[in-house]
PASEBA-1860 file (N, C-alpha, C; in nm, 3 decimals):
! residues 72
1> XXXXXXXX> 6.803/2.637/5.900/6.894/2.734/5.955/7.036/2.696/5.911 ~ 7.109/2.786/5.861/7.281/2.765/5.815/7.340/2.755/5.902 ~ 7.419/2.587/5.868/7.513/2.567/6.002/7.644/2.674/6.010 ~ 7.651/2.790/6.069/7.772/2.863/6.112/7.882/2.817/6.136 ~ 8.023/2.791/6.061/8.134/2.765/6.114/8.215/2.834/6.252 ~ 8.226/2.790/6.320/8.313/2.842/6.483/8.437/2.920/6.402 ~ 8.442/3.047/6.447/8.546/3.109/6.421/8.651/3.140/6.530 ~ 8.679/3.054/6.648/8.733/3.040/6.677/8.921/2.947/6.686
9> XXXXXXXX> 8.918/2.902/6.589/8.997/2.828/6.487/9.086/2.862/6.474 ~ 9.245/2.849/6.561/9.312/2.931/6.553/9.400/2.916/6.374 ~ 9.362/2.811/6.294/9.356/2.833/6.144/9.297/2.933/6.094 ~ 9.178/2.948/6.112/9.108/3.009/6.063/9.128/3.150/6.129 ~ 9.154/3.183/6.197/9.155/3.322/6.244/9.266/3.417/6.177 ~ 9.394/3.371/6.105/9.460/3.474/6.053/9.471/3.487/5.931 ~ 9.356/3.486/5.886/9.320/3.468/5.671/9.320/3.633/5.664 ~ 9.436/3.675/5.654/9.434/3.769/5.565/9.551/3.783/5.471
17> XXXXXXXX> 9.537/3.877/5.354/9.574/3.919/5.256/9.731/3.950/5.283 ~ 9.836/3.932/5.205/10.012/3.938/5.234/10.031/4.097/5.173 ~ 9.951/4.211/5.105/9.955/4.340/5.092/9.883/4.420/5.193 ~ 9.790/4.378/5.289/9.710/4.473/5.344/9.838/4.486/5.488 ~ 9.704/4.602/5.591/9.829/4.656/5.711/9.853/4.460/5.750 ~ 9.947/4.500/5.838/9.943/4.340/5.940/9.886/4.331/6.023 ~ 9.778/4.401/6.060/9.690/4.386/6.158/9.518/4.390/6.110 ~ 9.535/4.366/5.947/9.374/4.349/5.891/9.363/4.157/5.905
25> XXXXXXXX> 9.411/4.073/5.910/9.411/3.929/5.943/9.337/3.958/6.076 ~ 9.397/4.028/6.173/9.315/4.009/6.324/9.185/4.096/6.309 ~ 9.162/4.179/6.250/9.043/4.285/6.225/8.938/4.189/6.149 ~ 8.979/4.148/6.060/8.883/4.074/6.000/8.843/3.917/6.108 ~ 8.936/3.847/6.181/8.881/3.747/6.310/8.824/3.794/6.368 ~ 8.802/3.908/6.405/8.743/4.012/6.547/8.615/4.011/6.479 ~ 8.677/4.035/6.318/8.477/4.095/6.252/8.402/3.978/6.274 ~ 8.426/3.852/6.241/8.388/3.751/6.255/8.346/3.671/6.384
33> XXXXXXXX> 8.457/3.723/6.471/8.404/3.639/6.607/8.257/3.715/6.628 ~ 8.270/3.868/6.637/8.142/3.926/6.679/8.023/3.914/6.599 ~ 8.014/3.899/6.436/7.898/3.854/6.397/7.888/3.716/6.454 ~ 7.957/3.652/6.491/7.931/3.558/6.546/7.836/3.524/6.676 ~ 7.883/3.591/6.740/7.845/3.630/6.890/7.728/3.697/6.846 ~ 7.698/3.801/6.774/7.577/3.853/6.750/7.472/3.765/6.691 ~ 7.499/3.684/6.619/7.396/3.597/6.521/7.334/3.503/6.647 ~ 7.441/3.471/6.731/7.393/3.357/6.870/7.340/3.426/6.956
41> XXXXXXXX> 7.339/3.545/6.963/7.284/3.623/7.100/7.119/3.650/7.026 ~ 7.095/3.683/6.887/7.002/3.700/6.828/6.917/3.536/6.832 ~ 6.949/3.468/6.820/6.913/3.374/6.808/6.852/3.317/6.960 ~ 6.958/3.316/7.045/6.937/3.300/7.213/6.799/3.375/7.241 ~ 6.799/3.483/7.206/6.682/3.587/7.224/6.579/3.567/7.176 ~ 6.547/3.501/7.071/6.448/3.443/6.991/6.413/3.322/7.048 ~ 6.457/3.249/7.078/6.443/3.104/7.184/6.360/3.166/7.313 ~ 6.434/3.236/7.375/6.381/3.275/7.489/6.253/3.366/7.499
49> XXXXXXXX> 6.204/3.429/7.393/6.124/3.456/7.323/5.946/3.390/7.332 ~ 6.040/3.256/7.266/5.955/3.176/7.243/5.912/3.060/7.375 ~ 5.991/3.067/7.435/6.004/2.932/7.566/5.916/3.036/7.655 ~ 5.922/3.205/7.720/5.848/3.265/7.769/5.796/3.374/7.768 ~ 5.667/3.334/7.728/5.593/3.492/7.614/5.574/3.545/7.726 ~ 5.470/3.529/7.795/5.470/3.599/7.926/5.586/3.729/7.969 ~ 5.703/3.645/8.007/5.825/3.740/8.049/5.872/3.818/7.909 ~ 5.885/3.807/7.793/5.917/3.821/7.645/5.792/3.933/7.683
57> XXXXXXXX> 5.678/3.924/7.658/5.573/4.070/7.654/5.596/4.127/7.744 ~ 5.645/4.136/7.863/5.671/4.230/7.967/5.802/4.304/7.919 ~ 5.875/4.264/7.868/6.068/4.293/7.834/5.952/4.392/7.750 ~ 5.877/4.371/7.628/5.855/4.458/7.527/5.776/4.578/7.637 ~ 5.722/4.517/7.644/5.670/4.660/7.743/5.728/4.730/7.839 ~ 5.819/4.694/7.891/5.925/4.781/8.010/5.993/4.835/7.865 ~ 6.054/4.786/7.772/6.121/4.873/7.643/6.020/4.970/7.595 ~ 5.924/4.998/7.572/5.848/5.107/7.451/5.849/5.191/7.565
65> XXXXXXXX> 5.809/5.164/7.736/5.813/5.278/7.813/5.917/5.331/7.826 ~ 6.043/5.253/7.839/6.154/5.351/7.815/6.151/5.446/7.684 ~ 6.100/5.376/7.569/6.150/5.478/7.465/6.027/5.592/7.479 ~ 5.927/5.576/7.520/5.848/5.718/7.531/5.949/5.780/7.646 ~ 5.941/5.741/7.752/6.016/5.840/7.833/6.151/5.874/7.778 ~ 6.220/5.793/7.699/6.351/5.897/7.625/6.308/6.065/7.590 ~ 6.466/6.125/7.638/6.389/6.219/7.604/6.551/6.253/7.460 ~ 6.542/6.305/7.398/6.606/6.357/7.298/6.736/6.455/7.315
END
């Protein structure tokens, strides 16, 4: 698994470009914190997954009944 650098860094958070708006440096930290947050929440979910199938097959099954009962 690729060790992810913390983008929380207040170095690292204002890498942007000296032609773009002045507010693409914070757009691009934001993009980053949240793949961030997303890659760990994906990951969290997969753990938990795995630690309890039991509760993990029930989540899948309370989900597909929602999506049949979606209605359009």
């Amino acid at each position: 698994m690729p060790d992810h650098k913390r983008t929380d860094d207040p170095d690292n958070a204002a890498l942007g470009t000296g032609g773009a708006a002045p507010d693409a440096g914070a757009q691009a930290a934001r993009r980053r914190r949240r793949a961030q947050f997303l890659w760990e929440l994906h990951e969290a979910k997969e753990l938990r997954n795995r630690v309890q199938p039991r509760r993990a097959r029930a989540e899948r099954m309370r989900q597909a009944l929602r999506m049949r009962t979606f209605r359009w």
